[in-house]
Each structure stands twice: as C-alpha cells, then as structure tokens.
C-alpha positions in Angstrom: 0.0 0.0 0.0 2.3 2.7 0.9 4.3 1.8 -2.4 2.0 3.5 -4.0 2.8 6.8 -2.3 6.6 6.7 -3.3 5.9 8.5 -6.3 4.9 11.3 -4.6 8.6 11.2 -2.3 10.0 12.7 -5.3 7.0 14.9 -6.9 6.4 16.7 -3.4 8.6 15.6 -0.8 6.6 18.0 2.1 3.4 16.4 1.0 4.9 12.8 1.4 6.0 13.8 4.7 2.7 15.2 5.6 0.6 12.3 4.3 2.6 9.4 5.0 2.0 9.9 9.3 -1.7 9.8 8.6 -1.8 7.3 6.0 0.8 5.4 8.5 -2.1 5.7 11.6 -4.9 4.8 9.0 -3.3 1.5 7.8 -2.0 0.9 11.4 -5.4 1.0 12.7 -6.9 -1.5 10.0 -4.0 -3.4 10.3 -3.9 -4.1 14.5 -7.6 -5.2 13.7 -7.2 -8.0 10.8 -4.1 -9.4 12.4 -5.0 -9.8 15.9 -8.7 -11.0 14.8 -6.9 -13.7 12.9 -4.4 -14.8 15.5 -6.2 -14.3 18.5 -8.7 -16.9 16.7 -6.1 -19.4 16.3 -5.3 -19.5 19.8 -9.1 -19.3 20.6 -9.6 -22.4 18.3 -6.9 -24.1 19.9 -7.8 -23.3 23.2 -11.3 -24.7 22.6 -10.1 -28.1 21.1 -7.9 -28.5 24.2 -4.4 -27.4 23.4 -3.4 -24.6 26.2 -0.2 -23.7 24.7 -0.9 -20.3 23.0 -2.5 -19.9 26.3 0.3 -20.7 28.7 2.6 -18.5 26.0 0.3 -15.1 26.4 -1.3 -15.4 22.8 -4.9 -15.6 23.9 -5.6 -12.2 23.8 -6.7 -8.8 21.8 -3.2 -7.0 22.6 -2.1 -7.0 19.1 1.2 -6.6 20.4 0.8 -10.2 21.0 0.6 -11.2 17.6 2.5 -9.0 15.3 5.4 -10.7 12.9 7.7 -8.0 12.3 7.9 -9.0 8.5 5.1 -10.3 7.8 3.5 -6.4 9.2 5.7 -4.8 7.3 5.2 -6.6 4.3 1.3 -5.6 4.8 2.2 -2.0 4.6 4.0 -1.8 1.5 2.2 -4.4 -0.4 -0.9 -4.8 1.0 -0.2 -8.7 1.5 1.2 -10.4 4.8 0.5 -12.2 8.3 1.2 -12.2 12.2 3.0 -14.0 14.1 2.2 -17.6 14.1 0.6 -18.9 16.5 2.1 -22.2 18.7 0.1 -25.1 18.8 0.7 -28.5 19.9 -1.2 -31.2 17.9 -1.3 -33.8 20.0 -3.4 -32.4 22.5 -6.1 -31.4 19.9 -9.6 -33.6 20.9 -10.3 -34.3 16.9 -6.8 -35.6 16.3 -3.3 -34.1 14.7 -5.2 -33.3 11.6 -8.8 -32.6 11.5 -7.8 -30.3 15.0 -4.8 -28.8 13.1 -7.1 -28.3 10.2 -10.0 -26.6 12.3 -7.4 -24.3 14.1 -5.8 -23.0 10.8 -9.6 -22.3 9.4 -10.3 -20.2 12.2 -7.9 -17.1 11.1 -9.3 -16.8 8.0 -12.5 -17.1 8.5 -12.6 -14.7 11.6 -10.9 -12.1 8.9 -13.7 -13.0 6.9 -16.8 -12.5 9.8 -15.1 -9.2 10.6 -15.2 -7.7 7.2 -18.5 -8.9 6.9 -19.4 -7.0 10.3 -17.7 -3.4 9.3 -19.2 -3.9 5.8 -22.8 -2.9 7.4 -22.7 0.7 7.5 -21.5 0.5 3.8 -24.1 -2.0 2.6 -27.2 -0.3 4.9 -26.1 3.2 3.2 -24.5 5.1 6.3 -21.3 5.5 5.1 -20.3 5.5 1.2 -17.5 2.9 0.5 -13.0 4.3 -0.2 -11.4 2.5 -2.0 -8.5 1.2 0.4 -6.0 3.2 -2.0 -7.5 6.2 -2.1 -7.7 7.6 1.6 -10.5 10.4 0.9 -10.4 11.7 3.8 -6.7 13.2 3.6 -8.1 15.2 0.7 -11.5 16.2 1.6 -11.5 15.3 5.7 -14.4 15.0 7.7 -15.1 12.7 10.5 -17.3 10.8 8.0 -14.1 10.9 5.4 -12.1 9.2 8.1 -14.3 6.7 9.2 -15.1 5.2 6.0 -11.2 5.1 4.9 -10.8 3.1 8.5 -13.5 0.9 7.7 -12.8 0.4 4.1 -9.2 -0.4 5.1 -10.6 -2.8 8.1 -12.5 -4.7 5.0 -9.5 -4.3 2.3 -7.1 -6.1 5.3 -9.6 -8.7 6.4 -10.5 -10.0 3.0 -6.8 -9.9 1.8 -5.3 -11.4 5.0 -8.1 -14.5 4.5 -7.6 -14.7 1.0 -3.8 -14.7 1.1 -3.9 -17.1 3.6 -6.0 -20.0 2.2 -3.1 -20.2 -0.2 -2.5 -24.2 0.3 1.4 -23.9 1.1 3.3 -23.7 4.0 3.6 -21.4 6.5 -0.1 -20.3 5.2 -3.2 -21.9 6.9 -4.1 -23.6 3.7 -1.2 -25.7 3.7 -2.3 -27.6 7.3 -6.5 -26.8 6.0 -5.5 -28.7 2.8 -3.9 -31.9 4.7 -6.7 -32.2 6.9 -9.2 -32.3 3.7 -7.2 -34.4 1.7 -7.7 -38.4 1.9 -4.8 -39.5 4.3 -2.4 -41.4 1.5 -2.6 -37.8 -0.1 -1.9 -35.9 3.1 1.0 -37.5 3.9 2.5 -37.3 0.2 1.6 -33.1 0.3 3.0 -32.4 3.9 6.6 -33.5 1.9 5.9 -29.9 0.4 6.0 -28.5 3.8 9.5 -28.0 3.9 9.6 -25.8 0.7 6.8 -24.0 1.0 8.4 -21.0 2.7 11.1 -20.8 -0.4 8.7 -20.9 -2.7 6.6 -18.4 -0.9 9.5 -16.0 -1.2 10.4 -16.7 -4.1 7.2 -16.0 -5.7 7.2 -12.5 -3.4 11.0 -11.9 -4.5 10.0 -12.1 -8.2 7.2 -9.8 -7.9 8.8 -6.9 -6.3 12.2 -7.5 -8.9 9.8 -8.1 -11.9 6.1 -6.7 -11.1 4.8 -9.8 -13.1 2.3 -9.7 -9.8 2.1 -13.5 -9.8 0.6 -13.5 -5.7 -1.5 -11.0 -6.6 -3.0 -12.5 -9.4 -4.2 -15.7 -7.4 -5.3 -13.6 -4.4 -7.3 -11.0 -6.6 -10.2 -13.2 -7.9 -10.2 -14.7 -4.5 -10.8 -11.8 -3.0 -13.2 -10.2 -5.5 -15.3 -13.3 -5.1 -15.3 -13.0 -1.6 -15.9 -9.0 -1.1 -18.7 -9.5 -3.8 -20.6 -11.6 -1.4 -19.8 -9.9 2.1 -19.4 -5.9 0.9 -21.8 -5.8 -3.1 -18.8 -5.4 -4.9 -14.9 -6.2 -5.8 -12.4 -4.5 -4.3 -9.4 -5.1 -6.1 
C-alpha cells in the first residue's frame, strides 16, 4: 500500500511527509484489527479443542502486540499482502486428532478475517457510510469525521478480506497448507506435507520475483479470491 505513495517522495517531498504519518495511523489501525482477529482466533480455536499452549505462552488475547510478525506487518504496509505472528500449537493435545484439530485451528484465522469484514461492511451495505477504496484515503483530501471513518472501515474490510484470501493459499507457512492436509484423503496428506519443507522458499520466491519483476504472480491468485469474496460480504470487488 504505501508503495503507491513513493511517487509522490519525489513529486512533493513536504506532502509525502505530511501524508505518510496519517496514512501510516490509518493502515495501522486496520491493520492491528485483521491481524489480531486472525491470531487471536487461532489460539481461541486451539484453546477450545484443548491445546493450552498459545494460552500458557500469552497469545490468547486482543493485545495485538501479541501477535505482530515484524515482517510479515511490514510486508502488509507496502504491499498490501502479509500475516502475524504464528501462533504455537501443539497437535497432540487437539480432541479431533493431529489433523482434523490442526485443520479446524488454521480455518479459524481466516474465517474470523472473513466475519469481521462482513461485520464493518454494514454501515457501507445499509447506506451510512459511502464505500473508499482502500488506495484512495479520501479523507486526507476532503476530511471529515465521516471521510475518516469510511477510509478506516474500508481499510478494516480491504485487510480482512486480503489477510483471509492470502492465507488459504494451500502452502506452508499459510493456513491452507495444514487446512488442505486435513481435507485431503490420508495417503494424499502425507505425500503433500513433503511440500511442507519448501513452501516457505517458494513463498519467497514468488514474493521476491514480484517486487524485482512486477509480473504480480501473488496478486493475481489472491485477486479473484478476494473479488469473489468482497462481492458476497461488501456488493462489490475491491481489487
């Protein structure tokens, strides 16, 4: 996201320094909410299916401090893609077994992103506030409480939708990876969790070629997953 504001560094560096604080507090607002949503779900899942350790280790719990991934934050800021910290589970002490429990507890981040863009897309689908378009922060141009609210909310959706969308991706570190091996028949699980070990090479590799290239290969396999998915929960695509 705030790659698209470099431009302006070199257009009008006293704007860029202007903008950039707000648009900085804007993102970090939406951001805090769509990553501690998803991890403090993770934990919660966990917790529920009888695994304490995120407990015992301070991770049940709103503080997003908690949950933030240094990286993975940062890489939500300039791109608009990332994730939080990951949250510590131990498998055995799941009640539905290593991988329908390990399964359940992945699905829960992403689809708590997904409840909680459904719940701040109200006021935009009852008609209170007009939906921004996450990369165009209207209220730094025209203000307003109103302005500011609906770029925070907009934001909160944009986040949610593209934190559960990335996330589903079926490869390793991502919740897909462990949701996909506890869908798949059990001679097929084991033969995919061989992938686990690469998946986090692959993963940045794919990232590294898109910021050298800008072929936008990650993009282009969250984008219709999150167009189909904002369609149903806001009325319309958002990337």
């Amino acid at each position: 996201m705030l790659l698209r504001f470099l431009g302006l560094l070199f257009d009008d560096p006293i704007a860029f320094f202007i903008l950039v604080p707000i648009v900085l507090a804007t993102l970090g607002v939406a951001l805090l909410v769509a990553i501690t949503v998803h991890e403090f779900s993770h934990a919660l899942a966990a917790y529920r299916l009888g695994d304490t350790t995120a407990k015992h280790l301070g991770r049940l719990t709103l503080n997003p401090i908690a949950h933030l991934d240094p990286m993975g934050t940062l890489m939500l800021l300039l791109v608009g893609f990332g994730w939080g910290k990951p949250v510590p589970i131990n498998p055995y002490q799941l009640r539905n077994g290593i991988r329908t429990g390990s399964a359940l507890v992945s699905a829960a981040g992403p689809l708590s992103n997904l409840v909680t863009a459904a719940v701040f897309a109200i006021p935009i689908r009852s008609g209170v506030l007009a939906w921004h378009s996450p990369g165009r922060l209207t209220s730094l141009f025209e203000g307003g409480i109103e302005g500011i609210a609906a770029d925070v909310i907009g934001l909160i959706i944009f986040y949610n939708i593209i934190l559960a969308a990335f996330n589903i991706l079926p490869l390793a570190p991502l919740d897909g990876f462990k949701i996909a091996l506890g869908l798949l028949p059990r001679k097929l699980s084991i033969l995919f969790s061989r992938l686990e070990t690469y998946g986090p090479a692959i993963l940045l590799l794919i990232i590294m070629v898109d910021f050298l290239t800008g072929a936008g290969l990650l993009f282009g396999i969250i984008r219709p997953i999150a167009n189909t998915v904002s369609i149903v929960v806001l009325g319309k695509a958002i990337m």
